[in-house]
C-alpha positions in Angstrom: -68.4 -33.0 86.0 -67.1 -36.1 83.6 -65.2 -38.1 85.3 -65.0 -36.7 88.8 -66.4 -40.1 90.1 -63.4 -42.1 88.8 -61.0 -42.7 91.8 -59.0 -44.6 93.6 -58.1 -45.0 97.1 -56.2 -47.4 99.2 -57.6 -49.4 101.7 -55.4 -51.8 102.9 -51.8 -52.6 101.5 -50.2 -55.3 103.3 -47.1 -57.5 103.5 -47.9 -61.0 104.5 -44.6 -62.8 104.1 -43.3 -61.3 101.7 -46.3 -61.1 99.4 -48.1 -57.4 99.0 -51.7 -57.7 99.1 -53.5 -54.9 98.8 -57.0 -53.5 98.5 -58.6 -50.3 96.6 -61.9 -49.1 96.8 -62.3 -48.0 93.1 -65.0 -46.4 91.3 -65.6 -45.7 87.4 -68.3 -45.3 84.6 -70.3 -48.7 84.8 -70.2 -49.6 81.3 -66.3 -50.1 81.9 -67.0 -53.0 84.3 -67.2 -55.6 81.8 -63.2 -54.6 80.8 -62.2 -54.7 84.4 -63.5 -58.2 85.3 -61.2 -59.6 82.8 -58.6 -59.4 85.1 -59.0 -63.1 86.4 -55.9 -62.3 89.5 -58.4 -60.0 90.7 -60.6 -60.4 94.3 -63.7 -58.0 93.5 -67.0 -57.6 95.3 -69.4 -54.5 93.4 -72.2 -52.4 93.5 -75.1 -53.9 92.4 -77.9 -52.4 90.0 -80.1 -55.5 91.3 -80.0 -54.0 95.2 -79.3 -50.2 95.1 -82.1 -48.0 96.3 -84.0 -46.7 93.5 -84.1 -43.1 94.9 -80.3 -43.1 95.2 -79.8 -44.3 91.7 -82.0 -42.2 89.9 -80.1 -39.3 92.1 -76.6 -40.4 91.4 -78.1 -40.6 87.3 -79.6 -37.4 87.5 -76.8 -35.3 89.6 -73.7 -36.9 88.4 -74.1 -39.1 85.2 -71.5 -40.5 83.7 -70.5 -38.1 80.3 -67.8 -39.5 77.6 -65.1 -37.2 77.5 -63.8 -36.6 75.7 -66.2 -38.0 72.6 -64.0 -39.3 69.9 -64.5 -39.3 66.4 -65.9 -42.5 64.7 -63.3 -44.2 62.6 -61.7 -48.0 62.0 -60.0 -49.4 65.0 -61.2 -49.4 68.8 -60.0 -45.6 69.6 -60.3 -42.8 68.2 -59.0 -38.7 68.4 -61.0 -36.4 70.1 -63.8 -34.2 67.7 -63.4 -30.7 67.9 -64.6 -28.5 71.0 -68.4 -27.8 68.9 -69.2 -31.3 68.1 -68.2 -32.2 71.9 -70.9 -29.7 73.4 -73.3 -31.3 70.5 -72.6 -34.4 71.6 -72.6 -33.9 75.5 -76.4 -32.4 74.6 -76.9 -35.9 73.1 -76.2 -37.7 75.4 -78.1 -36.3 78.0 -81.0 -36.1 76.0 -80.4 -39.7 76.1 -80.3 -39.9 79.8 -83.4 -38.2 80.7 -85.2 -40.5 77.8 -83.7 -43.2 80.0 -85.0 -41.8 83.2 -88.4 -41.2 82.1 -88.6 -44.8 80.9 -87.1 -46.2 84.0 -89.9 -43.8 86.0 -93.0 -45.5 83.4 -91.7 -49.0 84.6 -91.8 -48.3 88.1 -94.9 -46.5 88.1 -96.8 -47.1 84.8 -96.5 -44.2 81.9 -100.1 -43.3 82.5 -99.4 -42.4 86.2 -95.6 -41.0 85.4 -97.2 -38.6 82.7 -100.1 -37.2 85.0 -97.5 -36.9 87.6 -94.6 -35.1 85.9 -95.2 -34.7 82.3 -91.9 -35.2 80.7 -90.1 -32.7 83.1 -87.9 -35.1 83.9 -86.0 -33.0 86.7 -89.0 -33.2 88.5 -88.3 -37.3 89.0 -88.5 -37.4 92.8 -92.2 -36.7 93.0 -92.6 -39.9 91.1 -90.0 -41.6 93.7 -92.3 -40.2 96.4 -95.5 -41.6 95.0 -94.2 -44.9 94.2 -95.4 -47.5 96.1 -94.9 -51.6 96.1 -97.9 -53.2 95.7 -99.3 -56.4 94.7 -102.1 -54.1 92.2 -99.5 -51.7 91.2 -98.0 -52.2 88.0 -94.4 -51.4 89.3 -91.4 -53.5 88.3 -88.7 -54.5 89.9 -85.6 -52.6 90.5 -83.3 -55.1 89.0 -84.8 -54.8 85.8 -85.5 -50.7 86.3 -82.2 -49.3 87.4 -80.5 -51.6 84.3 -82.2 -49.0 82.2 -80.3 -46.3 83.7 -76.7 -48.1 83.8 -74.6 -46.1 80.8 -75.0 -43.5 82.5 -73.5 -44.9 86.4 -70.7 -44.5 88.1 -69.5 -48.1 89.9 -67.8 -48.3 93.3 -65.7 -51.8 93.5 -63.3 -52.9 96.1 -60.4 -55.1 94.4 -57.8 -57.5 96.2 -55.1 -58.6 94.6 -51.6 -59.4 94.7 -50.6 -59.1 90.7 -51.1 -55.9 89.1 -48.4 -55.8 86.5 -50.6 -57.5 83.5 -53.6 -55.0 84.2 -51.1 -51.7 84.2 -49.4 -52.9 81.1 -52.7 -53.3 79.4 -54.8 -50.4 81.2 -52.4 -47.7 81.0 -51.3 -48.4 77.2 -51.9 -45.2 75.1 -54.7 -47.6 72.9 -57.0 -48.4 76.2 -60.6 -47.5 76.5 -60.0 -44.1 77.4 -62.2 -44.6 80.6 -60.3 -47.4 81.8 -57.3 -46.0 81.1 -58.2 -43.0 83.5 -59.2 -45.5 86.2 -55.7 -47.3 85.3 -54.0 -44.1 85.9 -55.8 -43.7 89.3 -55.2 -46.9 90.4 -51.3 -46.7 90.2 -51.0 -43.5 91.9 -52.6 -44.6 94.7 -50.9 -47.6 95.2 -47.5 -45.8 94.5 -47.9 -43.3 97.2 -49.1 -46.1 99.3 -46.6 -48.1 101.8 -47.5 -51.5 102.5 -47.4 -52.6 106.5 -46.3 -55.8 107.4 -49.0 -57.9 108.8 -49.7 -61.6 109.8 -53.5 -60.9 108.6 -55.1 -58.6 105.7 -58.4 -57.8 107.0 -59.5 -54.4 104.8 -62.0 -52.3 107.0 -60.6 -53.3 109.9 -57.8 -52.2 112.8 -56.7 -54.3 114.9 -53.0 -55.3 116.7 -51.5 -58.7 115.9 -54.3 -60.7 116.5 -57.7 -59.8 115.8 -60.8 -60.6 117.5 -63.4 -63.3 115.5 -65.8 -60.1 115.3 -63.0 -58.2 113.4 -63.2 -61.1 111.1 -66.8 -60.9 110.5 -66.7 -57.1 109.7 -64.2 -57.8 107.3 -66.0 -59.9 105.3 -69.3 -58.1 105.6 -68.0 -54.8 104.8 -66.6 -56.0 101.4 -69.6 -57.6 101.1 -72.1 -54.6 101.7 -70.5 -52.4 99.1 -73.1 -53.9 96.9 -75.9 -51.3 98.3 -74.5 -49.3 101.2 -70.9 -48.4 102.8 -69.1 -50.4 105.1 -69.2 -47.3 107.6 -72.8 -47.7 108.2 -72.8 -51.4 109.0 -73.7 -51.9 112.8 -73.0 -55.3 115.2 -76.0 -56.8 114.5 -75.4 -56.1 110.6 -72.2 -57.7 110.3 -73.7 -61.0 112.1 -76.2 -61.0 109.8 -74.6 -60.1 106.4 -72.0 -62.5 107.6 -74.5 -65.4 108.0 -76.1 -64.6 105.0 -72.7 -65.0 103.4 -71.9 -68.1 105.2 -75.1 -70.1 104.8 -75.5 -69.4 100.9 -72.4 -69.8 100.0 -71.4 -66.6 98.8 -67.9 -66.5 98.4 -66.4 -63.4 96.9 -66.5 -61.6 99.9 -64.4 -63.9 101.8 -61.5 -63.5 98.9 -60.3 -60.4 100.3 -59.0 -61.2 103.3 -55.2 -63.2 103.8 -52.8 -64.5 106.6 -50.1 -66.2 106.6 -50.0 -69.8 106.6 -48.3 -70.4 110.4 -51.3 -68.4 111.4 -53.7 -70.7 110.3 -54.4 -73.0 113.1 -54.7 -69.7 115.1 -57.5 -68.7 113.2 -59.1 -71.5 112.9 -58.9 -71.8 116.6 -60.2 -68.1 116.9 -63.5 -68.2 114.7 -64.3 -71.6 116.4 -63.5 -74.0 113.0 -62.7 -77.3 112.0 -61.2 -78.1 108.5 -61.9 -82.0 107.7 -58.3 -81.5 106.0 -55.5 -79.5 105.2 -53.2 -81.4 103.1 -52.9 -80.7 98.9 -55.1 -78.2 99.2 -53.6 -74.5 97.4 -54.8 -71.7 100.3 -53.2 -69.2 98.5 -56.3 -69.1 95.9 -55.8 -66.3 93.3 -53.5 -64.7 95.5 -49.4 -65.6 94.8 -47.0 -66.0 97.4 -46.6 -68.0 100.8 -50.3 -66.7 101.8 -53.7 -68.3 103.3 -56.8 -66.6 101.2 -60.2 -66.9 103.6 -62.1 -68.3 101.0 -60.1 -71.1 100.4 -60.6 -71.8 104.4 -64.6 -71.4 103.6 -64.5 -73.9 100.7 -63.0 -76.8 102.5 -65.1 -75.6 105.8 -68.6 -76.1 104.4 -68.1 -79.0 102.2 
């Protein structure tokens, strides 16, 4: 069970004049995330603790947590060696011991200890009748889920999707022999995926999407809403009136990230512009190419000047 969650799979991977751009949907233990958004070059949108379902995370926790392995033993420096096989078991016990403390606190804010404890004693595998008794309430003493499912967050896998077109710096550093072991696993997964992947030449990068040469303004939107909706569902279950929406949503509140994923190349700009119905007050001095390198348009840099 540790570590089947971390993976990587492809996307995307284009070749927009000249410049690869590609895009993996990635997912590894949460704690992790705070090493991977060091990586400045990257485009990231992420799962977020704040608007999961509580039923699936408490599910995901209790099915498939997230287990160190292997543990390594405590000494000077930021890595360690492995402890021998007994003191692995001990400490895999441990640690879901710790889990399931974690649950049942995360179940006594949701629904009050009193009411958790009547419900379920501390049989903690019996969470989902407290899931099915929970109700939001103005007179219930429920908390939020933003401040519930952070409770539960060592023990999470993370789904991300990641644009980028420099990946050199993050290999060298993620798949040296000192790296967190975690991340170096992810590292690991990452470059095999994108070494068994051939980028397709492309006048736009639009992950999610299909198209021909030119897509369609919709395609656009979907685009953008999918990377946007890994934050609490997948981008498969997103319907028309979804994308509009989430797109909107995006739009009006200036909510950028999602738009970083997506690229063309700069002779195509005026036909995109055209396409989605835009005007940009200017195009001179400004850098399209965003975090991206090469001769390449990033869509968020469009959005920027757009809704000043």
């Amino acid at each position: 069970m540790p570590h089947m969650k971390t993976q990587a799979k492809v996307i995307m991977d284009s070749l927009v004049n000249e410049a690869r751009v590609t895009t993996l949907e990635v997912s590894f233990p949460r704690f992790i995330l705070p090493e991977f958004n060091t990586h400045r070059v990257f485009s990231r949108n992420s799962a977020s603790s704040r608007a999961r379902s509580i039923k699936r995370t408490f599910k995901e926790v209790m099915e498939e947590p997230f287990i160190p392995d292997p543990f390594t033993k405590n000494q000077k420096g930021m890595s360690g060696v492995a402890v021998d096989d007994s003191l692995q078991e001990e400490s895999k016990t441990y640690w879901i011991e710790a889990r399931d403390q974690a649950v049942l606190s995360a179940l006594d804010l949701l629904v009050g200890r009193e009411k958790r404890q009547e419900l379920i004693g501390d049989k903690v595998y019996d969470y989902e009748k407290v899931i099915d008794n929970y109700k939001m309430a103005e007179d219930s003493p429920s908390i939020h889920k933003q401040h519930v499912n952070r409770i539960l967050e060592p023990f999470m896998y993370h789904t991300t999707i990641v644009s980028s077109t420099e990946w050199d710096n993050f290999f060298e550093l993620r798949l040296a022999p000192d790296a967190q072991p975690e991340i170096n696993l992810l590292a690991h997964k990452m470059k095999e995926a994108m070494d068994s992947s051939k980028p397709v030449e492309r006048s736009y990068h639009l992950p999610y999407m299909e198209y021909d040469e030119l897509p369609e303004a919709f395609d656009v939107k979907r685009a953008v809403a999918s990377c946007a909706s890994v934050s609490y569902k997948s981008p498969s279950e997103l319907n028309d009136s979804a994308v509009e929406r989430i797109f909107k949503i995006m739009l009006d509140s200036k909510h950028m990230s999602p738009f970083e994923h997506q690229a063309l190349a700069p002779e195509h700009l005026n036909e995109l512009l055209e396409l989605m119905g835009w005007q940009l007050s200017q195009k001179e001095g400004i850098d399209f190419a965003g975090n991206f390198r090469g001769d390449i348009v990033q869509l968020r840099k469009i959005m920027e000047v757009l809704i000043k």
